[in-house]
N, C-alpha and C positions, 0 to 999 in steps of 0.2 A: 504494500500500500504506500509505502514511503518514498518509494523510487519513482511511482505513478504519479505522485503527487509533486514531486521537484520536477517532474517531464513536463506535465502539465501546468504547472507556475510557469518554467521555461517558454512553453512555446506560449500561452499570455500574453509573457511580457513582450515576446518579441513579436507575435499581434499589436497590442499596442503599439510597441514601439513604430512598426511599420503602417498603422493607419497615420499617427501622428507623422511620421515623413511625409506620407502623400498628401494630407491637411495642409503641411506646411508647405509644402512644392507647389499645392495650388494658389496658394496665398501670395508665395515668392512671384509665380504665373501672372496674377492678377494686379499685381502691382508694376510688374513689365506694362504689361495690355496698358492698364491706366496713364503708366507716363509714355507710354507711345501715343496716345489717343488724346493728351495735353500736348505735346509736342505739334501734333498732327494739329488740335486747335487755334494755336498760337501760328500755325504755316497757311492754314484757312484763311486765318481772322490777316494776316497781311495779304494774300493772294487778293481778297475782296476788297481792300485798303483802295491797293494797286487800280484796281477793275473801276474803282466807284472817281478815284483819283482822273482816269484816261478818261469815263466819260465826260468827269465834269468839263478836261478839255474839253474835246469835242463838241461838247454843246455850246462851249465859250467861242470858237472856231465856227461852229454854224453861226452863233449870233453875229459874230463881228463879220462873215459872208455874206450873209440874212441883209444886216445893216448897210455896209457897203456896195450890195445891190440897188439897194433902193435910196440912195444917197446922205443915208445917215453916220454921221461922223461918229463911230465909235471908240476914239480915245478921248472924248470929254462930256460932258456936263449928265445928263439921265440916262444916258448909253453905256457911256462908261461904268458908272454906277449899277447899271442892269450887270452890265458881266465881273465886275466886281463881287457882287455878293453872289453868282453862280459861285464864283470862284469859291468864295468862302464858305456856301454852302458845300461843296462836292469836297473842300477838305474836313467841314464838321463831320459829314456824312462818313469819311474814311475814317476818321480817331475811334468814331463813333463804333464802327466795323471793329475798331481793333483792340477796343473797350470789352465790346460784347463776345470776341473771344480769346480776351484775357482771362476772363469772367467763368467760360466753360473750360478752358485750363486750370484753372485754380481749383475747379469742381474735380478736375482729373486729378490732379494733385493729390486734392485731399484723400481721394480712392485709394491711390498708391499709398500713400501712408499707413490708411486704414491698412492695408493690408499687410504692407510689412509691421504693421505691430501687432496684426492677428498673428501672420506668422511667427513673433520671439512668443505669444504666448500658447500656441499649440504646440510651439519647442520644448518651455518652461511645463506647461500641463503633462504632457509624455512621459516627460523625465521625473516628475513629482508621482504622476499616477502608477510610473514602474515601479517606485522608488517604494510607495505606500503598498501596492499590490505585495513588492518580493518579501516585505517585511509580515504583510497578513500572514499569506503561503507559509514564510519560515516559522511564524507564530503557530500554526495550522499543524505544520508537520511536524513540532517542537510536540504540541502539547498529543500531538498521533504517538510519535515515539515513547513519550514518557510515560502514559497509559499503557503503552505493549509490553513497554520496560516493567511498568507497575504489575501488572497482569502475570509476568513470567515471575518476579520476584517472588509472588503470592502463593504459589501455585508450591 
């Protein structure tokens, strides 16, 4: 019975021990993913910057074409002023862009973290749950022994 039972503590533990690896490998996993997928927002959030940045040219470039067709002087008085605030709008419009995903980075971020501090404590859990388990087990087969011991002494 004694030997059945240190086999069986044995493999247990290293049950245990091997779910908490793969716990923790998925956690290590998802905290990759997260800062790939922040990274990847932060490369979005300028991509869009860029995109929002070109059209505002462009429509600043039709206006002053637009104007210049039809004989309006576009470097001064309410002309000016029209592609002026294009202007300025189409670079609020990009910080804006790069606000809103700093914003969804930071949300990655925190995932990642989460996870690598899930992962130190499904590490620290394993190793406390082995630690508590081998100690039951040896209490188990401690007080197994002394009883067979007791038992033969009696006899």
């Amino acid at each position: 019975m004694t030997s059945a039972a240190v086999i069986g503590a044995g493999v247990s533990l290293y049950a245990k021990k091997t779910q908490g690896d793969f716990e923790a490998k998925v956690a290590s996993n998802n905290a990759q993913l997260a800062t790939q997928q922040a990274n990847d927002a932060l490369r979005l959030g300028a991509d869009e910057a860029a995109t929002i940045k070109a059209q505002g040219r462009q429509a600043s470039a039709s206006a002053v074409a637009a104007m210049g067709a039809t004989g309006i002087e576009s470097t001064t008085g309410s002309a000016a002023n029209v592609i002026a605030s294009s202007a300025v709008n189409a670079a609020l419009d990009a910080e804006q862009a790069k606000a809103n995903a700093a914003r969804r980075a930071w949300g990655f971020q925190n995932e990642a973290q989460d996870s690598l501090a899930k992962k130190k404590m499904i590490k620290r859990a394993t190793i406390l749950g082995g630690i508590g388990q081998g100690v039951g087990s040896a209490a188990s087969i401690g007080a197994s022994s002394y009883g067979l011991y007791k038992q033969e002494t009696e006899v």
